[in-house]
DOZA-841928 format. One record per residue (C-alpha): residue number from 1; z, x, y; residue in three letters. Coordinates in Angstrom, 3 decimals. Layout:
// DOZA-841928
pos;zz;xx;yy;code
NUM;Z;X;Y;ALA
...
This chain:
// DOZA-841928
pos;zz;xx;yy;code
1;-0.150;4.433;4.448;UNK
2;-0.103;2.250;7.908;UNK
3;1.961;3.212;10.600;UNK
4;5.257;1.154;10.109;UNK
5;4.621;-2.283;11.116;UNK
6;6.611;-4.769;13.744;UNK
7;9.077;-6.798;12.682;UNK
8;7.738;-9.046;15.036;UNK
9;3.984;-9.399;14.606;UNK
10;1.522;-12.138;15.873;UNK
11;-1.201;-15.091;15.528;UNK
12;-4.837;-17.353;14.780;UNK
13;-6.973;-19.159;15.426;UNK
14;-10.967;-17.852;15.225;UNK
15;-12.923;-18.839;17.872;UNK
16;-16.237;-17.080;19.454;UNK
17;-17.241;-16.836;23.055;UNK
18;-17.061;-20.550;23.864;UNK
19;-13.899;-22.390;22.720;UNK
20;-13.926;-24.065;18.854;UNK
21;-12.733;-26.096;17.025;UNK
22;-9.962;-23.704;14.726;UNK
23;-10.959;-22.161;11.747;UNK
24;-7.863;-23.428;10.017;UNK
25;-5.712;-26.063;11.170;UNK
26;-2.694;-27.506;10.022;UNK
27;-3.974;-30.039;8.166;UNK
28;-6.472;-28.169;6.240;UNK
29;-3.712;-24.926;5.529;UNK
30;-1.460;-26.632;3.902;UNK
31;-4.010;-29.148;1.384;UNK
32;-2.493;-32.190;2.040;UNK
33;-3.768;-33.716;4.930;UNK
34;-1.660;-34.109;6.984;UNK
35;-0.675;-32.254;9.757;UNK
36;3.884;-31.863;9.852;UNK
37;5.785;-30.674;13.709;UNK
38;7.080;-28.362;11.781;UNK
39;3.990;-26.753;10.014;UNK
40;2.198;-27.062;13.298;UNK
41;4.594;-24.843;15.137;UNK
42;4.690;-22.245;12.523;UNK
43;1.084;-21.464;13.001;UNK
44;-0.026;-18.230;13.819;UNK
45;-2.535;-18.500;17.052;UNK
46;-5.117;-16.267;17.283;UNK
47;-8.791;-16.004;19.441;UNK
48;-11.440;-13.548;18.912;UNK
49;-13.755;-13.176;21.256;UNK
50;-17.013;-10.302;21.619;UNK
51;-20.474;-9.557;22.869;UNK
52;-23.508;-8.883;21.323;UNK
53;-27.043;-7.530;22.391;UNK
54;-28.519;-10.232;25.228;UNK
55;-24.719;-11.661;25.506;UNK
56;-23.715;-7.805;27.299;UNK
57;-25.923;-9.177;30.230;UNK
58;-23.021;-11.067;31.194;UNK
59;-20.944;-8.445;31.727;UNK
60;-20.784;-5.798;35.213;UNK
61;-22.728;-2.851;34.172;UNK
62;-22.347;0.457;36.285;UNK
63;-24.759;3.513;35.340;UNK
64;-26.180;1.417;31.713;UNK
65;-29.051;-0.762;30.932;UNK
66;-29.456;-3.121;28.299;UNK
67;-32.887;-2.685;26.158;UNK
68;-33.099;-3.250;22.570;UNK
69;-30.340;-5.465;22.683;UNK
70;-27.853;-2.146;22.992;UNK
71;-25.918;-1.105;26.614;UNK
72;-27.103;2.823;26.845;UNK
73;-26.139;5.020;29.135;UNK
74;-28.720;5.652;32.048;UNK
75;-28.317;6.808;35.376;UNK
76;-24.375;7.806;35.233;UNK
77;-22.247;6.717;38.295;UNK
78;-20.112;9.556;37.752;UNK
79;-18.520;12.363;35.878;UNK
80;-15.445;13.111;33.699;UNK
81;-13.725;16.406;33.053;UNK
82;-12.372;16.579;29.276;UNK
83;-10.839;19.505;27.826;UNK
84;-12.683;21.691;30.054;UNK
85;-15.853;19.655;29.468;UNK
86;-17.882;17.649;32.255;UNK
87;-18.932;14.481;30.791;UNK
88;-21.339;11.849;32.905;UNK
89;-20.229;8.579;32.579;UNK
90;-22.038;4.745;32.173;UNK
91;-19.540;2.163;32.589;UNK
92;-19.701;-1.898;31.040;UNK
93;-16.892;-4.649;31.905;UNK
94;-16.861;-7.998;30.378;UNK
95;-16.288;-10.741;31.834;UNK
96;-12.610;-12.321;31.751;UNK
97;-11.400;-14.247;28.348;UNK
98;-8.813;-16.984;27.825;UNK
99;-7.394;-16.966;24.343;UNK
100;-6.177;-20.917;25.451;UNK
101;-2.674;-19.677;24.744;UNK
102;-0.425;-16.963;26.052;UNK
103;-0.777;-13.417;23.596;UNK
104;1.290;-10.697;23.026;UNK
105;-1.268;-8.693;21.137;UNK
106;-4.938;-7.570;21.027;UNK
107;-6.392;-4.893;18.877;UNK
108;-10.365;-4.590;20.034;UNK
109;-13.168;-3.619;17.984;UNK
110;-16.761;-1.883;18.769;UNK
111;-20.212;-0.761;16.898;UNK
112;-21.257;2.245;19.283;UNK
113;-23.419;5.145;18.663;UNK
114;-22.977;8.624;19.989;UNK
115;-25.074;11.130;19.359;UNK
116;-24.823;14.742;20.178;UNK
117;-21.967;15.437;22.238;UNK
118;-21.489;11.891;23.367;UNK
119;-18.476;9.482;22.852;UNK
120;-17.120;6.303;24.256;UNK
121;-13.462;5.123;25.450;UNK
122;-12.327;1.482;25.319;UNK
123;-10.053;0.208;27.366;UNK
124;-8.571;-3.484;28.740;UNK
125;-6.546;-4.753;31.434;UNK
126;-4.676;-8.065;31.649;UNK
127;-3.424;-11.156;33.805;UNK
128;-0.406;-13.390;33.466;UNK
129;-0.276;-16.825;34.118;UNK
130;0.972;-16.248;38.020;UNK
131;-2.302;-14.191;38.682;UNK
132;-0.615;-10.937;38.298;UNK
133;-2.826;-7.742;36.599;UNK
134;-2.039;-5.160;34.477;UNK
135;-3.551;-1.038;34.768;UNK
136;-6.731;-0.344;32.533;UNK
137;-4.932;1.109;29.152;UNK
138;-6.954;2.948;26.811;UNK
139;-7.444;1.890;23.439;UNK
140;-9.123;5.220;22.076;UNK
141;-11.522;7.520;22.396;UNK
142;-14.111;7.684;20.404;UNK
143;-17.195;9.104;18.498;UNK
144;-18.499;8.899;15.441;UNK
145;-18.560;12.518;14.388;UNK
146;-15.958;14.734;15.373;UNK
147;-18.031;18.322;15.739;UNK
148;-17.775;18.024;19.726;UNK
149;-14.765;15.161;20.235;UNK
150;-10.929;14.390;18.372;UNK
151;-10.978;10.838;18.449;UNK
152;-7.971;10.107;19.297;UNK
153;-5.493;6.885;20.601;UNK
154;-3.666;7.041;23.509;UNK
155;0.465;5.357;22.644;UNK
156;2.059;4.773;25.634;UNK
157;0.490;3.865;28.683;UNK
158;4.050;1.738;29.792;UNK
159;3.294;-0.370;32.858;UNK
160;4.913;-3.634;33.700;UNK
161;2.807;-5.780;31.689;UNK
162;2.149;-4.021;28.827;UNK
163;1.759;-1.120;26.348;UNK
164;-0.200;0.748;23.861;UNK
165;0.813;1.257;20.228;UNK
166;-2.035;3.017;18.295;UNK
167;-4.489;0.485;18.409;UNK
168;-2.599;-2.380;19.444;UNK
169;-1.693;-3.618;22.799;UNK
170;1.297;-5.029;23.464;UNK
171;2.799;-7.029;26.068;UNK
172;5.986;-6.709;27.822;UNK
173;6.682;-10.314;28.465;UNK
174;7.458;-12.522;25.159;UNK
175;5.363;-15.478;27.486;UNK
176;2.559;-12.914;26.650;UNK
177;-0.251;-12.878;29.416;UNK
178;-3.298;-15.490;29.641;UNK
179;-6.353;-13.748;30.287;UNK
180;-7.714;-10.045;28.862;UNK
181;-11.079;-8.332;29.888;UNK
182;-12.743;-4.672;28.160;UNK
183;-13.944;-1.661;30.185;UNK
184;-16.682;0.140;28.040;UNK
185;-17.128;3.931;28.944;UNK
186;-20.433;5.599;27.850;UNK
187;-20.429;9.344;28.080;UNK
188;-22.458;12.166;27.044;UNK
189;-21.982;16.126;28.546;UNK
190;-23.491;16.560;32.101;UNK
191;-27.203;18.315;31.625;UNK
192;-27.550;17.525;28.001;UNK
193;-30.686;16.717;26.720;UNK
194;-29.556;14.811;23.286;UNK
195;-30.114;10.770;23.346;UNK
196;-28.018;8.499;25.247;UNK
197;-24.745;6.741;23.892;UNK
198;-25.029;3.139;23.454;UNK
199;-23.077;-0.184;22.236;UNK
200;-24.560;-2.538;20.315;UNK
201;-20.784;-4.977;19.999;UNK
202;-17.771;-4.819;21.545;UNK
203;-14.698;-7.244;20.774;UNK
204;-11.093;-7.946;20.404;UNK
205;-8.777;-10.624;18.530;UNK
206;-5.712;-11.643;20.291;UNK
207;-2.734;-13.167;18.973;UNK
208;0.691;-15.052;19.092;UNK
209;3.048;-15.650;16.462;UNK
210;4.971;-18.864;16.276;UNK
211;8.626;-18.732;16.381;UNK
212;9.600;-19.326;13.324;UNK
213;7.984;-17.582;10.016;UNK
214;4.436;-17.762;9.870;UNK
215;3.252;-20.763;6.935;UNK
216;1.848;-19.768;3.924;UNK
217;-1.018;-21.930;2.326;UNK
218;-1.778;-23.705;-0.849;UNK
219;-5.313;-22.508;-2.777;UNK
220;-8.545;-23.467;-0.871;UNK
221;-11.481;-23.599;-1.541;UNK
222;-12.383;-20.594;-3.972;UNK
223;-9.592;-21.569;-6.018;UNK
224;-10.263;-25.754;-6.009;UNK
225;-14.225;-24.110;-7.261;UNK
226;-12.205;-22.564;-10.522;UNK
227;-11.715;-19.232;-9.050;UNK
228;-13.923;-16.246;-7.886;UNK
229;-13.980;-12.252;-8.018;UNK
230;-16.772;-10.230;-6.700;UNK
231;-17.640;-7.084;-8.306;UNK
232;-16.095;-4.332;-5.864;UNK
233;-16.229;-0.943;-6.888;UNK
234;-12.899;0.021;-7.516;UNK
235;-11.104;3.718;-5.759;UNK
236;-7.342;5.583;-5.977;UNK
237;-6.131;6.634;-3.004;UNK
238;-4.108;8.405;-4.985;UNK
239;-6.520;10.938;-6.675;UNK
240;-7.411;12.351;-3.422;UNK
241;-3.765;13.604;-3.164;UNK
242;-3.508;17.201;-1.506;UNK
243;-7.120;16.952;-0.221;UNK
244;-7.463;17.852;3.870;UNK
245;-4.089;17.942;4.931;UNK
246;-5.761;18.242;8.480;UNK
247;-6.778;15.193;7.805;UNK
248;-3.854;13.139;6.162;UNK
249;-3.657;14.823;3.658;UNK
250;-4.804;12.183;0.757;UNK
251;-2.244;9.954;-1.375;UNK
252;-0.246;7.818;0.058;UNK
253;-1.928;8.164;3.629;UNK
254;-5.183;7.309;2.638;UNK
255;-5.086;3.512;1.787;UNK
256;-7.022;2.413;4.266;UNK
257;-9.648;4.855;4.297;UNK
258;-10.158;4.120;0.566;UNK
259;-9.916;-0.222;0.782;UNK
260;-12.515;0.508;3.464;UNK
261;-14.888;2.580;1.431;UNK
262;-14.467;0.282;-1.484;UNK
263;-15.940;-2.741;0.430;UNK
264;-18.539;-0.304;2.053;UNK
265;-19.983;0.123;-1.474;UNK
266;-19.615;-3.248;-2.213;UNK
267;-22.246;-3.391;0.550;UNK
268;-24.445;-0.984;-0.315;UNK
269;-23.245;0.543;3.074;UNK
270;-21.559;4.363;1.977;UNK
271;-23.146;7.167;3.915;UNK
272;-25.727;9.135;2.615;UNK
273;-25.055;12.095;0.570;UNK
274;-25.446;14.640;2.954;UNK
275;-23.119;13.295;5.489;UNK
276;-20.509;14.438;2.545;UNK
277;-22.285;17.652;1.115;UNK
278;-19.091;19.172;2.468;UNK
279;-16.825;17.800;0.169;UNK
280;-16.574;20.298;-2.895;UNK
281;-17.462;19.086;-6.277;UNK
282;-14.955;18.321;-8.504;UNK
283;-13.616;15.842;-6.122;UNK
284;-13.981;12.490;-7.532;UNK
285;-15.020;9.467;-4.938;UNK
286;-16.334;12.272;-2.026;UNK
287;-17.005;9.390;0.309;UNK
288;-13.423;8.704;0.346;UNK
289;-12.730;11.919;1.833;UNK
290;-15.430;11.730;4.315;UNK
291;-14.521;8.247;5.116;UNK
292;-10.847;9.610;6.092;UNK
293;-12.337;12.573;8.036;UNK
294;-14.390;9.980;10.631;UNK
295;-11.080;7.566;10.762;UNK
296;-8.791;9.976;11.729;UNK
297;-6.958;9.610;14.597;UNK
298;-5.954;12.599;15.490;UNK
299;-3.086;10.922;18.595;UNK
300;-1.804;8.507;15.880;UNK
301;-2.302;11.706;13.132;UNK
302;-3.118;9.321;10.531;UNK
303;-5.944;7.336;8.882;UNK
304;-4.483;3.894;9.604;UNK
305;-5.962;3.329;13.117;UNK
306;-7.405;-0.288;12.368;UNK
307;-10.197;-0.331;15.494;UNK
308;-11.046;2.955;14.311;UNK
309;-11.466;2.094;10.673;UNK
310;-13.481;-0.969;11.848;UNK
311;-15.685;1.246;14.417;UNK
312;-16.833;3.715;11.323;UNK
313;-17.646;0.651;9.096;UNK
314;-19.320;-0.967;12.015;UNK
315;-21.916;2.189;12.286;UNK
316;-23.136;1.639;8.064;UNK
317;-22.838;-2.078;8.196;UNK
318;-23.524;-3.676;11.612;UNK
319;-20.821;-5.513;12.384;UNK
320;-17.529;-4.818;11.452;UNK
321;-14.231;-6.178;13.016;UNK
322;-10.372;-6.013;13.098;UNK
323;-9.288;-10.227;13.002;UNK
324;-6.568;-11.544;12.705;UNK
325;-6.467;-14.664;10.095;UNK
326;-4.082;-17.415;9.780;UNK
327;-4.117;-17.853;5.702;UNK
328;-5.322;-16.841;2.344;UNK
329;-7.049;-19.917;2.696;UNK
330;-9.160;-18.297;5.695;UNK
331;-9.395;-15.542;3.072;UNK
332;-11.179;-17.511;0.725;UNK
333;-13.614;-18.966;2.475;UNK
334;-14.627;-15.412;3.598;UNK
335;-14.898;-14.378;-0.399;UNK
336;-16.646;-17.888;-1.403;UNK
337;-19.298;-16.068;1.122;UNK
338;-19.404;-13.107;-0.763;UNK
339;-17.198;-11.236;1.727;UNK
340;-14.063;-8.738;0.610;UNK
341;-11.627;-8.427;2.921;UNK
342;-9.392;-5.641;3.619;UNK
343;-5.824;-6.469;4.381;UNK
344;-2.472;-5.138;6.063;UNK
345;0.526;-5.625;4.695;UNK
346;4.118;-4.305;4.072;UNK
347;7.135;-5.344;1.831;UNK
348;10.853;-4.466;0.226;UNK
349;11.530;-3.612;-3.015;UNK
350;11.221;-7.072;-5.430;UNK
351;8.987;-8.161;-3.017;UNK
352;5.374;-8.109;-4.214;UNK
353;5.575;-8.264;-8.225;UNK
354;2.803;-6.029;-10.713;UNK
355;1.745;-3.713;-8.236;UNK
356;1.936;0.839;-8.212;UNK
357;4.182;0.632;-5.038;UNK
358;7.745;-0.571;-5.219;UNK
359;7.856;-1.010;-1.414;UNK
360;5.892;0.356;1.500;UNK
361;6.267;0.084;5.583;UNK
362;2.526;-0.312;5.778;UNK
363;-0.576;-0.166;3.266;UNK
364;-3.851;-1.769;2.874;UNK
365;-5.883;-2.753;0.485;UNK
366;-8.635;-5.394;-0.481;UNK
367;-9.402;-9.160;-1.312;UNK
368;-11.747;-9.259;-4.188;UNK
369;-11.149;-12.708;-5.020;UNK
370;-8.605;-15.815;-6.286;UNK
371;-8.032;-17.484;-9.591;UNK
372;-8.573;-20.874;-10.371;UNK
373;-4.463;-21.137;-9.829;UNK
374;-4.897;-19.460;-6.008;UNK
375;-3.587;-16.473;-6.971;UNK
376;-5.231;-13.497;-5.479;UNK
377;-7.219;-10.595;-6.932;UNK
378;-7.144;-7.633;-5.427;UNK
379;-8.359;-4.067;-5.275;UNK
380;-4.968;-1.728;-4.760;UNK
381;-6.156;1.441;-3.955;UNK
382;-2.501;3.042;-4.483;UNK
383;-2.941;3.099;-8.564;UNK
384;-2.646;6.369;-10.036;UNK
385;-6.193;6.020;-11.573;UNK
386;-9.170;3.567;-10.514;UNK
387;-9.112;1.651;-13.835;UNK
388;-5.060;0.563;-12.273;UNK
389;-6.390;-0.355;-9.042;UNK
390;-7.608;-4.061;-10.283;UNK
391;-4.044;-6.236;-9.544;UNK
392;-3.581;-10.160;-9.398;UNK
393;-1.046;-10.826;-6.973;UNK
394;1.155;-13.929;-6.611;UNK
395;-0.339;-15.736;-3.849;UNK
396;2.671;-16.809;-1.830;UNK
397;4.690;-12.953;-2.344;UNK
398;1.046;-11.497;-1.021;UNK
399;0.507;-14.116;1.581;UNK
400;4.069;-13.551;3.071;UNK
401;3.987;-9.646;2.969;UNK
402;0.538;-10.107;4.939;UNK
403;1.804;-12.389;7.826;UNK
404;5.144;-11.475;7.969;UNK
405;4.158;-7.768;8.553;UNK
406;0.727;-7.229;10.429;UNK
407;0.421;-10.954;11.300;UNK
408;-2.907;-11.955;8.872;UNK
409;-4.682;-8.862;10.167;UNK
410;-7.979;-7.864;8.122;UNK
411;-10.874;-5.791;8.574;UNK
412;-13.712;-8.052;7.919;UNK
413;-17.696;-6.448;7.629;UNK
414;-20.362;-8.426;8.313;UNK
415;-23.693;-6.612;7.015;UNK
């Protein structure tokens, strides 16, 4: 299960470091050509912006260096007392990005490595249209492991600009704010002798959502080919039930933990067996288990952190990011290249026909592909049994439970 999910959610439009043409316009969501007012201002906006190896150069570095294309830590401008811990700390700020229109959310993603007692905290600040800044607000701290750090979000944070809620930040101001920049934080104990944390991408999708309902999209191009599933191994959340209550417990909260290891198979990308040698036998899936130990959040108490999700994946794939899409038909361009995507969604009872939940506040689960009709196939992790978890969904009752509730987010890996 995902943390209950706004009412009021938010936008896209995919673009990378320099503005681009949009992924999806009008004209092309709704297959017919031609571009209505109406369906025009019911598109979600969105921008997603990052930096990769060289492109960190053109960010302010403070106590890092850049070799290997990776930002490590190096000589340390400073130190940090955590839980009774001195940490020295490498800091990295990127430059200042304008989404083009005014957002009300971001949710930021990362690929980091920390090794040893090392760990890293993201963080971003914001300006308004008058000039006007927001405080640095964390956005979680993190590590891969969790022998010497909880990973943890931070809620809260209130100023007059904006707020934290789990992993997404809010703004205060429905005219949203116009410009957004990240603070990286490399840190590893004073003294210690083990290797340096670095980064290797840092990102983060913002978003607006139109005023009136979000539009849904007729079948693309997977669907105009005659339809397409790819063969993702298929997982029950549910047959993990009881397991590590210290760590959701299993069930119900483990949805997204178990559509993310799914697609991490799909990719060749699990961990090795050791890294879950600690799981007992006689639990079926182990990687699901280990996957919800190193997603925990231990602030939100819950697996459903989506930048932390994406920062685990990121570490076995490469590149692995929270976006936030405007369609199915954005969808299925990502399957036609061979690429599941996990999705966030939520819906009432009557809501989303054939599936093992009734209703749900939040739950995830994965695009394996569409019909030749555009309906979609997914993985749903919340069948009793993995031969249940293969569904077809009707596109539009899927599509609306998607934008409606999390605004089109997805985790989307890139190996």
């Amino acid at each position: 299960m995902r943390h209950p999910l706004p009412a009021l959610a938010l936008a896209l439009v995919l673009a990378p470091l320099a503005p681009v043409t949009p992924t999806a316009s009008a004209a092309d969501a709704s297959g017919t050509g031609v571009v209505t007012a109406e369906r025009a201002a019911a598109k979600i906006q969105t921008d997603l912006r990052g930096w990769s190896g060289e492109e960190l150069a053109s960010g302010r570095a403070a106590g890092t260096e850049l070799r290997r294309d990776r930002l490590f830590l190096a000589d340390p401008v400073g130190t940090r007392t955590l839980g009774g811990t001195t940490y020295d700390v490498g800091r990295w700020v990127s430059r200042w990005a304008r989404p083009g229109f005014g957002f009300t959310e971001l949710v930021a993603s990362w690929e980091a490595k920390t090794p040893g007692d090392s760990w890293v905290e993201i963080e971003v600040r914001g300006q308004d249209a008058t000039g006007r800044r927001s405080s640095w607000d964390s956005l979680g701290r993190w590590a891969y492991g969790d022998k010497h750090l909880e990973r943890t979000s931070i809620a809260g944070q209130d100023d007059d600009l904006a707020r934290v809620a789990t992993d997404t930040w809010r703004t205060a101001s429905a005219a949203g704010l116009d410009r957004w920049r990240l603070r990286v934080s490399l840190m590893r104990r004073a003294g210690a002798s083990t290797k340096a944390p670095s980064l290797g991408h840092v990102s983060a999708t913002t978003s607006r959502r139109p005023d009136s309902r979000p539009a849904t999209s007729k079948p693309g191009v997977v669907a105009q080919a005659g339809g397409k599933v790819l063969d993702v191994p298929r997982y029950s959340q549910m047959v993990h039930s009881g397991h590590y209550p210290e760590w959701g417990g299993g069930g119900e909260a483990w949805c997204s933990p178990t559509s993310l290891a799914m697609v991490l198979a799909f990719h060749d990308a699990l961990p090795p067996a050791r890294d879950y040698a600690w799981v007992p036998e006689g639990h079926g899936a182990p990687w699901v288990d280990h996957t919800a130990r190193m997603t925990f959040d231990h602030g939100y108490d819950g697996t459903g952190n989506w930048s932390f999700n994406a920062a685990y994946a990121a570490r076995l794939v490469g590149r692995a990011e929270v976006s936030r899409l405007p369609d199915l038909r954005a969808v299925e361009r990502l399957v036609a290249d061979g690429l599941p995507v996990v999705i966030s969604i939520a819906f009432d009872a009557g809501e989303l026909s054939g599936g093992p939940l009734t209703s749900s506040d939040g739950h995830l689960l994965v695009v394996v592909g569409f019909t030749a009709d555009g309906d979609v196939v997914v993985n749903d992790p919340a069948a009793d049994s993995p031969a249940g978890v293969r569904r077809t969904y009707d596109r539009a009752q899927l599509e609306r439970a998607w934008l409606d509730a999390s605004t089109g987010t997805a985790y989307v890996l890139r190996p």
